[in-house]
N, C-alpha and C positions, 0 to 999 in steps of 0.2 A: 688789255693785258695787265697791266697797273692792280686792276683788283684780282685776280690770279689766275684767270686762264690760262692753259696752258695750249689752245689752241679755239680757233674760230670757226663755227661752222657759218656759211653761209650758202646763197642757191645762184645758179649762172638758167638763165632764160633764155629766149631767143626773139628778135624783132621783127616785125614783116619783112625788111630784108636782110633775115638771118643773120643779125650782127649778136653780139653774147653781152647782157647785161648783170647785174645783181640786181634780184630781184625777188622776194619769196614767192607774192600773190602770182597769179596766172595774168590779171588787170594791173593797172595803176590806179585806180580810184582809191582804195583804203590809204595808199600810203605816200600821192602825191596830191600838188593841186589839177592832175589832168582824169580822163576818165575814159572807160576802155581795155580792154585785153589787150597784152604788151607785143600780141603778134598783128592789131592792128597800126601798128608804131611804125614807122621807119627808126631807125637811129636818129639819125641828121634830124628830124621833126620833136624825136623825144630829147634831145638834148636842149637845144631853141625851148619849147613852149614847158616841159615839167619841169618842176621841183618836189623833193621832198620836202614832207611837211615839218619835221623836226629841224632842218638843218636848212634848208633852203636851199641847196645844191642839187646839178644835175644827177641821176640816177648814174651809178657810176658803173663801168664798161669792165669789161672781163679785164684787159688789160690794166686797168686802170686802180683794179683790186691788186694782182699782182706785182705791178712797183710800187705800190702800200705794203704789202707783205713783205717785198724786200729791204725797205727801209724802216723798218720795225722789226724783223726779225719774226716775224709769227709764222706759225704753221696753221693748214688751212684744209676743213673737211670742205669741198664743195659740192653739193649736192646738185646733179643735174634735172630738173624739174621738169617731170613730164613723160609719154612714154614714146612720144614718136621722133627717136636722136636717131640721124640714117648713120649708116658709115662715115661716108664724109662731113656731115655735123662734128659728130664725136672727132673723126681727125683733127677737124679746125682745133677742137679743143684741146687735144693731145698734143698737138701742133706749139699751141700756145703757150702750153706748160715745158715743152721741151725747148722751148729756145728762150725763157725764162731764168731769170738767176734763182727758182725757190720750187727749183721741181723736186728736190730730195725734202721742200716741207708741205707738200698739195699728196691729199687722197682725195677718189672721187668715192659722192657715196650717191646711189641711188635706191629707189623703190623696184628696180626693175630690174631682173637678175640680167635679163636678156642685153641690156646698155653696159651692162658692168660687163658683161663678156666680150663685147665689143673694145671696151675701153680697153681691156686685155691682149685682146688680139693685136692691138695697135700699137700698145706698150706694157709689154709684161711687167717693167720694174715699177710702174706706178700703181700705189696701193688705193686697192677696192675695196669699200662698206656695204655691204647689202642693210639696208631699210627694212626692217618688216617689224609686222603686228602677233606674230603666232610661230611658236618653232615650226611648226608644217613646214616653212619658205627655208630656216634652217636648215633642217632636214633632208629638204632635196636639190640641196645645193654644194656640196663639201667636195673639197679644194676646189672649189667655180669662184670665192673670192678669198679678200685676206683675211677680214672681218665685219662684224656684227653691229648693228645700233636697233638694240631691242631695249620694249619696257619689260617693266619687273614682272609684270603679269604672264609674258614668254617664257621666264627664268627658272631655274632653278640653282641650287649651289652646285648638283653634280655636271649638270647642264654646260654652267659655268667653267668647272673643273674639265669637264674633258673635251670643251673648246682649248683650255687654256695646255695641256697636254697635248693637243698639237698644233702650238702656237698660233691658236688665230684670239684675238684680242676679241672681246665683248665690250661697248660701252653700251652705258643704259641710260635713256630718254624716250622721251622729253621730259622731264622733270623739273617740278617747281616749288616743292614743299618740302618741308624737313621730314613728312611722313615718307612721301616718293624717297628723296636721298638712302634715310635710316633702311629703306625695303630693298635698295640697290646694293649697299653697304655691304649689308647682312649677307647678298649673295657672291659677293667679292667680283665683281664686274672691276675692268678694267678704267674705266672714266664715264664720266655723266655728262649729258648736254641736257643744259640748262640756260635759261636766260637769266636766271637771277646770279650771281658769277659770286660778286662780293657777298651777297649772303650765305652763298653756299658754300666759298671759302670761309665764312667765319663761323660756319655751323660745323664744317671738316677740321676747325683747326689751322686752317692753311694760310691765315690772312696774318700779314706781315704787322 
């Protein structure tokens, strides 16, 4: 947060026995020292034997992100990973956010219109991002979420404009270049997700 975001996306997964992790891959091979798809895992096994490779620390648990965001203050996209979330999956997670001190700073954003209506049903006041590649998923989805995480190549400025006319935000990503930013910019998107934070604060202007 230090170098300027203004918020974190990250992704919640699931363990062979359904516990909720951070975690982007589908496996753990790329980004710890263990190997395997993270629904061959139990929890209690992936805590004991993995580490991440940067940090050295256990892959850290739904929970476990949440009293970070409380003691930091951050707000938090989560992105639910994957397309088969049953009802009661999603509840857990709804569950988890609602008895949490940072449910007025968590949106869930997913790929799959169908999870985000879900997550609706369960709790209307928690805000939804639909994921997509092409207005088409825009398109046939309006008031089904709150907002948008589309690239620029979906975009347009009117596009843009009469999202924003009736209040549903657009952010634009994945984005990693000052060419990407400057073509986000241009079409007045709400915010960008990026991994590069501090450069694209100091290419926006924004860095302290």
């Amino acid at each position: 947060m230090s170098d300027g975001a203004t918020a974190i996306e990250t992704d919640l997964r699931r363990t062979k026995d359904d516990k909720l992790v951070v975690l982007h891959d589908s496996g753990v091979g790329r980004t710890t020292n263990c190997t395997g798809p993270i629904g061959s895992w139990t929890l209690r096994d992936l805590l004991r034997q993995c580490r991440e490779d940067t940090s050295r620390q256990p892959i850290l648990t739904a929970g476990e992100l949440l009293k970070w965001a409380e003691s930091t203050g951050a707000s938090l996209m989560i992105e639910l990973k994957g397309s088969n979330w049953s009802i009661a999956q999603i509840r857990e997670v709804v569950n988890l956010l609602k008895d949490s001190a940072v449910f007025e700073q968590v949106a869930i954003s997913s790929l799959r219109l169908t999870v985000l209506e879900r997550v609706h049903r369960l709790k209307p006041k928690l805000d939804t991002q639909l994921i997509v590649s092409g207005w088409r998923k825009v398109r046939a989805s309006p008031g089904r979420v709150e907002g948008y995480n589309a690239p620029a190549s979906a975009l347009t400025r009117s596009r843009v404009k009469r999202l924003d006319r009736k209040g549903i935000p657009v952010v634009g990503g994945y984005a990693d270049s000052p060419a990407q930013w400057e073509a986000l910019a241009s079409l007045g998107v709400d915010g960008v997700v990026t991994p590069s934070v501090r450069s694209y604060s100091q290419w926006a202007g924004l860095a302290r």
